[in-house]
C-alpha positions in Angstrom: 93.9 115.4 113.4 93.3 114.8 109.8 92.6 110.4 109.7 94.8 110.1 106.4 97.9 111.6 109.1 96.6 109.4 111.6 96.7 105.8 110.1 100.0 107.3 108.7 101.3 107.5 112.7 100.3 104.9 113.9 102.0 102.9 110.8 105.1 104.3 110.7 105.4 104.1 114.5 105.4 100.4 113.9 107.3 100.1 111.6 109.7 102.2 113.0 109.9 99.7 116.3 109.9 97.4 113.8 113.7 98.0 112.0 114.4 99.0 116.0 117.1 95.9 116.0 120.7 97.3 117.3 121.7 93.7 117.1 121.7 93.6 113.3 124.7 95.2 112.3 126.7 92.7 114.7 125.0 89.9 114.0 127.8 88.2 112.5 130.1 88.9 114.7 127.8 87.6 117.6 127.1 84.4 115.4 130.8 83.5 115.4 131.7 84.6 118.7 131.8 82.9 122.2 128.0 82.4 122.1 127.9 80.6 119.5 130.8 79.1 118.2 129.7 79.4 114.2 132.3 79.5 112.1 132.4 82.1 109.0 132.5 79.5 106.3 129.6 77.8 108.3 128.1 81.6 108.2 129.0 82.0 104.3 127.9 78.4 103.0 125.1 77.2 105.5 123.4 79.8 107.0 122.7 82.8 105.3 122.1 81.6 101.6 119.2 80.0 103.4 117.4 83.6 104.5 118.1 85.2 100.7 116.5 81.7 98.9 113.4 82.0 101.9 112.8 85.8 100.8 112.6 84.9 97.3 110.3 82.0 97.3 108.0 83.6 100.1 107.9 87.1 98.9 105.2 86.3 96.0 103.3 84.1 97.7 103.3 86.6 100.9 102.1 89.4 98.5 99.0 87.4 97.5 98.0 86.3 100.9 98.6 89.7 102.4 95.7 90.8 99.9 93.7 87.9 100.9 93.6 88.7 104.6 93.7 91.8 103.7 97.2 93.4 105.2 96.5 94.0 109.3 96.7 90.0 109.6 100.3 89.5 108.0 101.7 92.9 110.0 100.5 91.2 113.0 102.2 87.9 112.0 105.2 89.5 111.2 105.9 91.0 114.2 105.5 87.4 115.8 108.2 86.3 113.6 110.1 89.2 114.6 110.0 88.2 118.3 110.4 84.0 117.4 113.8 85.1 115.3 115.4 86.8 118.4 114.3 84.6 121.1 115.9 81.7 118.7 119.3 83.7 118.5 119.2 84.6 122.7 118.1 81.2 124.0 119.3 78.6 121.3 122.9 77.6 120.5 122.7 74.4 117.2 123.9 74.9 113.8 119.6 73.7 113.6 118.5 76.1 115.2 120.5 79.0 113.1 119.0 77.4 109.9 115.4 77.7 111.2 116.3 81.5 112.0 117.2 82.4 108.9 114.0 80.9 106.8 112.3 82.4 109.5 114.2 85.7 108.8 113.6 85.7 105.1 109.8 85.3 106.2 110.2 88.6 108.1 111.7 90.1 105.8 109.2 89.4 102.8 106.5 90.3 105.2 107.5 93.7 105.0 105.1 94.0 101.8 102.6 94.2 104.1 103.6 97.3 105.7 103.8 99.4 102.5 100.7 98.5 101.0 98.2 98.7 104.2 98.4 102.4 103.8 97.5 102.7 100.4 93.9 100.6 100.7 93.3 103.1 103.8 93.8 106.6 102.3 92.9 108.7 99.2 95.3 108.7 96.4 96.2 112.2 96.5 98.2 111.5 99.4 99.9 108.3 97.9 103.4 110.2 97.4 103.2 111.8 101.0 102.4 109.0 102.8 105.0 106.5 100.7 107.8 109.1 102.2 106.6 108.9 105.5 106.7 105.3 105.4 110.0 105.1 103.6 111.6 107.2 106.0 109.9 105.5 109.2 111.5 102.6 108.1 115.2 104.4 107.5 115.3 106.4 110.7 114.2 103.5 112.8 117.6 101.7 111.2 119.4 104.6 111.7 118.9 105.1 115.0 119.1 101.1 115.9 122.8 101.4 114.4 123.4 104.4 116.4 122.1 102.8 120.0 124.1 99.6 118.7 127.3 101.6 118.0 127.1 103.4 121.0 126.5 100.7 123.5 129.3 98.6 121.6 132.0 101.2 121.9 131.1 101.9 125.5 131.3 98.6 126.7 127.7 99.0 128.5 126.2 95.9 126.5 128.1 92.6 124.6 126.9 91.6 121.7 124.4 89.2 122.9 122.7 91.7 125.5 121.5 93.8 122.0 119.1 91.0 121.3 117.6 91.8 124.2 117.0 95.3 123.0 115.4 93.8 119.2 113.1 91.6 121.1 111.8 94.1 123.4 111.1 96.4 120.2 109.4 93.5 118.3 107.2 93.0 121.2 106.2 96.5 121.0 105.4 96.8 117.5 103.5 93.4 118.2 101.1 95.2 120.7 101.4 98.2 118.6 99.7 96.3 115.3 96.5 96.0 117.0 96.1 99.5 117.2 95.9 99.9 113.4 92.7 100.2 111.6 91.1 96.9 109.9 90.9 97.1 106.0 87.9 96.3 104.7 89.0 96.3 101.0 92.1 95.2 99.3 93.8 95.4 95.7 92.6 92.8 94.1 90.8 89.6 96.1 88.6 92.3 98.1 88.3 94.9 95.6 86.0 97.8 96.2 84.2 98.4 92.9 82.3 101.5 94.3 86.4 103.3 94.3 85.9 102.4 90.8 82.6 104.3 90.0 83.7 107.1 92.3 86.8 108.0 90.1 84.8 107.3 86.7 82.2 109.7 88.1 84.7 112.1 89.4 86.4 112.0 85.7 83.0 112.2 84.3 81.8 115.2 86.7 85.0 117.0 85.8 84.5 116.7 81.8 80.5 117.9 82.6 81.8 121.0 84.4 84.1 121.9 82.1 81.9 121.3 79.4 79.0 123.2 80.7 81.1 125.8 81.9 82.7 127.0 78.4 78.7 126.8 77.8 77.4 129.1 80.6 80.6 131.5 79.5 79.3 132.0 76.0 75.5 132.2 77.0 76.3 134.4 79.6 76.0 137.8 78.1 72.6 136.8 76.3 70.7 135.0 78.8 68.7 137.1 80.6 68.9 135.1 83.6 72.1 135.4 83.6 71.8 139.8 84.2 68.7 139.6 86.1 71.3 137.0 88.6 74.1 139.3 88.2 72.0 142.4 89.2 70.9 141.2 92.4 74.4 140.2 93.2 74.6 136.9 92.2 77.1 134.9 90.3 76.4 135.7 86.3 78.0 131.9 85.5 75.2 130.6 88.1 72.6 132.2 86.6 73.7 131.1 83.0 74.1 127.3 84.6 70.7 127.6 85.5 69.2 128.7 81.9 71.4 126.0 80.2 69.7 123.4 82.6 66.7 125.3 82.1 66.4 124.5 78.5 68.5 121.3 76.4 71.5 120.5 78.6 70.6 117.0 79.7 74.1 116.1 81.0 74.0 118.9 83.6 70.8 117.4 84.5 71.7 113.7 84.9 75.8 113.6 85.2 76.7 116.8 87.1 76.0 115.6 90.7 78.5 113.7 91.9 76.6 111.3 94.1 74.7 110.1 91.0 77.2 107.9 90.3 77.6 105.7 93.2 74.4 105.2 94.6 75.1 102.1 96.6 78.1 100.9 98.9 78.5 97.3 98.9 80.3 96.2 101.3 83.5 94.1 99.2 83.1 90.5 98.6 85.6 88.1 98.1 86.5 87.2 94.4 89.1 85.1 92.8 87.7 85.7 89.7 88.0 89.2 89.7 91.3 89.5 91.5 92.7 86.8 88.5 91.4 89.6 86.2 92.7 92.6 87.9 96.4 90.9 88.2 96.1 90.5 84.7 95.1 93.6 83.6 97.9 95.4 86.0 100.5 93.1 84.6 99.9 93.8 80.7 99.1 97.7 81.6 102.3 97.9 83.8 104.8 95.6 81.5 103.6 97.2 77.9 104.9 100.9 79.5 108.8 101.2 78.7 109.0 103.2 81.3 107.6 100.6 84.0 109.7 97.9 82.4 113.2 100.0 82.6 112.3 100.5 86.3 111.5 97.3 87.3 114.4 96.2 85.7 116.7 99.1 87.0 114.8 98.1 90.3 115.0 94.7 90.7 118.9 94.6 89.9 119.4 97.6 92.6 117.3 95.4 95.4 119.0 92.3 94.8 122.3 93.8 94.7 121.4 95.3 97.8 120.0 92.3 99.9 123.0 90.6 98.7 125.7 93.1 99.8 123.6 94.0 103.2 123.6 89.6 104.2 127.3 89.8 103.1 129.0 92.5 104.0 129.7 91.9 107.8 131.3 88.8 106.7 134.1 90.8 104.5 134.1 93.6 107.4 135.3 90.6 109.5 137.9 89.5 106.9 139.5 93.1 106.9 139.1 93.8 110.9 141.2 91.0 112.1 141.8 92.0 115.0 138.2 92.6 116.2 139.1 95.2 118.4 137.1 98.0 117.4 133.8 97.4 115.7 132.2 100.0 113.4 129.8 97.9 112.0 127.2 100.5 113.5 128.6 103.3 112.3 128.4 102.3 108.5 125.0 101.4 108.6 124.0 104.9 110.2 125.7 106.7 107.6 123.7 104.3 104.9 120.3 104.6 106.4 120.9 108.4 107.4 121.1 109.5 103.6 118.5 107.1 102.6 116.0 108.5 105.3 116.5 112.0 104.3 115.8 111.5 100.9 113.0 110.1 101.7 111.4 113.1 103.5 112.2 115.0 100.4 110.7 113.0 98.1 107.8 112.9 100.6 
């Protein structure tokens, strides 16, 4: 197996056990039931504006310090949040206790920057767009199919409300063991950046432009070198031979720039540098923000996520205002049919 599709496995298996939660599309209904007693205006005003505020003040400082130690470290300690969050909700019954949960929960939650960026300091950028899909749709059809086992166990009467936590925590647990199975990263974005990537794609770039270069060279010389016939009578490649004659006689960038290891020459291992990261965030924040194009989808971006993370903290409370009754719950459901589309656009795109 290819190693680019095997770090891409073994990450989207985790993160697949990761979203693996059934409990969270009844969470507030299990928050203000018998187990707990929480009232929906308790819900609405004290405990969840808590997780949104978390997510936002973490999430930056998360992003930098997942570069630091360099991604494997924060998956790890998100899926020890992951495990703390649920055993709070089965074994834990205070107002407190809720309010702990959820700035725990926006902690998990902005932790999740980890798990999309680990793959791109382990594989090539060709397969950026393939492997973002995978991810992406790890993520989706684990949700998907934690809504459907929720639903279905719901419906059935087989499990309450409560017994799904059981379920979440058994799947954090297993993407806890699971993390250690993932490859280290030696090199990150910016605090452990790998200047040798650097001078492999200038040479690359510089290769390309020699080849093509010498190439429309050979083409033209190729009919008068004598080389070049003498090559393309004994069977040879007439473009070889005429490589060979312009090397031969005043192409000096064929002799110094066209092999590709002449570029790199030495592979240091990455230091540590705030210096250089400071630098790097600097130049991918004016090279980023003076693009319209980056700036109309960060905008279009940021308003879409926000509107999202607000609606999906939200929405269970207005399901609860319209199903008075509580006698059927399709919380489930909905969320399957959300995730469902999202993960199959995701394997397109991949």
């Amino acid at each position: 197996m290819r190693e680019w599709l095997k770090i891409s496995l073994l990450l989207c298996t985790f993160g697949f056990f990761r979203e693996m939660r059934p409990s969270e599309p009844f969470v507030t209904e299990f928050l203000s039931g018998e187990w707990r007693d929480i009232t929906p205006e308790q819900l609405n005003r004290d405990v969840y504006p808590i997780g949104t505020y978390t997510y936002l003040a973490v999430l930056i400082v998360v992003f930098l310090v997942t570069d630091i130690l360099r991604y494997k470290s924060i998956i790890i300690f998100s899926a020890c949040v992951g495990i703390v969050i649920y055993s709070l909700l089965l074994w834990t019954t205070s107002l407190a206790a809720l309010q702990v949960v959820q700035v725990l929960y926006g902690t998990f939650m902005a932790t999740e920057v980890a798990y999309y960026t680990y793959i791109y300091a382990k594989i090539s950028r060709d397969r950026y767009q393939q492997v973002t899909g995978n991810t992406r749709a790890a993520i989706l059809s684990g949700r998907f199919l934690a809504s459907v086992v929720g639903q279905t166990l719901v419906s059935t009467g087989t499990m309450d409300l409560r017994q799904l936590n059981y379920i979440t925590l058994g799947a954090q647990t297993f993407s806890l063991l699971w993390s250690f199975v993932l490859p280290a990263v030696k090199s990150s974005v910016y605090f452990y950046h790998d200047a040798n990537e650097d001078k492999a794609d200038d040479g690359a770039t510089r290769e390309k432009e020699v080849r093509e270069e010498i190439g429309s060279e050979a083409a033209a010389a190729a009919t008068t070198t004598v080389s070049a016939s003498v090559n393309h009578k004994s069977g040879g490649d007439p473009l070889t031979g005429s490589l060979m004659a312009i090397a031969g006689s005043n192409n000096p960038a064929l002799k110094s720039d066209v092999n590709p290891t002449s570029t790199v020459t030495s592979k240091a291992r990455p230091g540590f540098s705030c210096h250089r990261a400071g630098h790097l965030l600097w130049t991918h924040f004016t090279a980023a923000y003076t693009n319209l194009t980056v700036v109309q989808w960060s905008l279009w971006w940021s308003l879409a996520m926000a509107g999202f993370i607000q609606v999906a903290n939200y929405v269970q409370l207005l399901w609860q205002e319209i199903n008075t009754d509580q006698e059927y719950l399709y919380n489930g459901a909905a969320e399957a049919l959300l995730t469902l589309f999202g993960a199959l656009s995701a394997i397109v795109a991949g």
